[in-house]
C-alpha positions, 0 to 999 in steps of 0.5 A, a space after each residue: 198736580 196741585 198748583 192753583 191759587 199758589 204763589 206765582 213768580 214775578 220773575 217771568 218774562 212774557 215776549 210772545 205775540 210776534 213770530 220769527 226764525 224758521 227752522 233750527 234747533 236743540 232737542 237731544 242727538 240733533 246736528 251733532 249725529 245727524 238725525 234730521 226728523 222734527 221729533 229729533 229737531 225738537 230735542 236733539 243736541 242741546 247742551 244748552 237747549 240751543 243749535 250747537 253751531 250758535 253755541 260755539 258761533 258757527 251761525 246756522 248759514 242760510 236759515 231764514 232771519 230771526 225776529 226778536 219777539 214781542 210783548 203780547 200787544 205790541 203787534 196789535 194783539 191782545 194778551 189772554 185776559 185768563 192766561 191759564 199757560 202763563 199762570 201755570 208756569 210762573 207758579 212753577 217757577 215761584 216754586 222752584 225758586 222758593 225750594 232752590 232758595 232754602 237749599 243754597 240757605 241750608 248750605 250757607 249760599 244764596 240763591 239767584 233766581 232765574 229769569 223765564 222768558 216766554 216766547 213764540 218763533 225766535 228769540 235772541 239770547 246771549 247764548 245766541 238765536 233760540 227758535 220754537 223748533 228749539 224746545 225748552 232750553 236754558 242759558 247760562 250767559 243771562 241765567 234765563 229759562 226760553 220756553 215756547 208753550 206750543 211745546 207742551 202740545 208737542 209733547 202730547 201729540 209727539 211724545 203722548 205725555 200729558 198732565 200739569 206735573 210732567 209740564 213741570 218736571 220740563 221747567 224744573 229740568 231747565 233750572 235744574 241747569 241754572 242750578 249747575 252754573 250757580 254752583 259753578 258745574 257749568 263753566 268746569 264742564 265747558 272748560 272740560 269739553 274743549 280739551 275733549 274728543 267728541 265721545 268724551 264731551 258727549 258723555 259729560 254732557 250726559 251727567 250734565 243732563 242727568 244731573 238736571 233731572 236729579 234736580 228735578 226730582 229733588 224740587 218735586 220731592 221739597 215742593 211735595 213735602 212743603 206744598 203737597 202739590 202730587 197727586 195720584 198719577 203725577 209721578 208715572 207721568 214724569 217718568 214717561 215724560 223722560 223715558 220718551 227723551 230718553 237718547 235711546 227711544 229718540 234714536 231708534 224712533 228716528 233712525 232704527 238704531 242706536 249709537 251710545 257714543 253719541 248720546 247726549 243726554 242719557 238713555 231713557 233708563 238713565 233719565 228715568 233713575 235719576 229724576 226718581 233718585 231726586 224725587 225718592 230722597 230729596 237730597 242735592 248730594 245723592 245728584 252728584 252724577 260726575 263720580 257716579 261709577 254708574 249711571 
């Protein structure tokens, strides 16, 4: 991926340099269906990227307290002279921001862009505690994107994935979510899954996540066409990216089995279709995975 010496964002909020929390977590599948392996920790239940007990205010017991992590510096240390991370990331996000705002210009509205929290250990949020065992995650109740960097190692050593776009393709999922709660998808669903039993909430909240990926695609097709940032291999790394987060594979890696009903965030096939729906055609209206009679 072609990203060096492109506009970096302003919009990026550097809290590392203090550990915290323990435990806890987001990932896909998670608490919600029990599975308790760390590679199912780091993506399990995550709605919002969260615990889901932190979501719905439940807590998470007697887990160890959460320290709000600090500016690098503050407890001593020093911030990385050449932060190649951090440089990377905002130029991601600048990215992101620069293809999200001509869309909502094009469709007469205008783009407010997100916050990207960089963090280590713990972070507090207004959707509750977020730990590093969380993975990526977005909130909607301070339009923020959480990110400890140490994910991408994970996703190298776990999931075998590796390059800059599939790094990318992580970040442009997360606003793919700040985009939802701008166009007021967010809150609808939400509204929605109250009045739900588990299985129906569980399959919203699969286009929800669906939907995200399709957004995904639809930044790496506008940024390709604006920027020419793709390069050869950058696409099949993506793909494999989402095939290895897909409900399915997680399942069947952790527990041997499959449970459809439980499926959070869409099967590695599904997860796999949608991004390369965004990405082949670059257009939002092909993403609309609520009145897909297939997905």
């Amino acid at each position: 991926m072609k990203w060096e010496g492109n506009r970096e964002s302003d919009n990026v909020e550097d809290l590392r340099g203090s550990g915290g929390g323990g435990g806890g977590g987001f990932g896909i599948g998670g608490k919600s269906i029990g599975l308790g392996t760390i590679v199912i920790a780091l993506i399990g239940s995550y709605f919002f990227g969260i615990d889901p007990s932190v979501i719905l205010g439940g807590g998470s017991g007697g887990s160890a307290p959460v320290v709000q992590s600090q500016a690098p510096g503050a407890d001593g240390g020093a911030a990385p002279a050449n932060d190649r991370q951090k440089a990377f990331v905002s130029t991601v996000l600048a990215d992101t921001e620069d293809v999200w705002t001509e869309v909502f210009r094009a469709n007469g509205a205008t783009y407010v862009k997100p916050k990207l929290v960089l963090f280590s250990g713990g972070v507090n949020t207004a959707c509750g505690t977020g730990r590093s065992a969380s993975g990526p995650f977005y909130c909607p109740g301070d339009q923020k994107v959480y990110i400890d960097l140490d994910f991408y190692k994970l996703m190298e050593q776990r999931f075998n994935v590796a390059g800059d776009f599939a790094k990318a393709y992580v970040i442009a999922h997360e606003v793919g979510h700040h985009v939802q709660n701008l166009m007021g998808i967010t809150d609808k669903m939400e509204s929605a899954r109250r009045s739900s039993s588990e299985t129906q909430a569980n399959a919203m909240s699969v286009r929800l996540e669906l939907q995200a990926d399709c957004f995904a695609g639809v930044w790496a097709n506008r940024a390709n066409q604006a920027r020419s940032i793709l390069e050869s291999g950058d696409v099949e790394a993506a793909l494999a990216a989402a095939t290895a987060i897909g409900d399915d594979t997680l399942q069947r890696q952790s527990q041997g089995t499959v449970v459809p009903d439980s499926f959070t965030h869409g099967s590695s096939a599904q997860r796999v279709r949608w991004f390369k729906k965004g990405i082949d055609n670059g257009d939002v209206a092909q993403c609309d995975t609520f009145k897909a009679a297939q997905l």
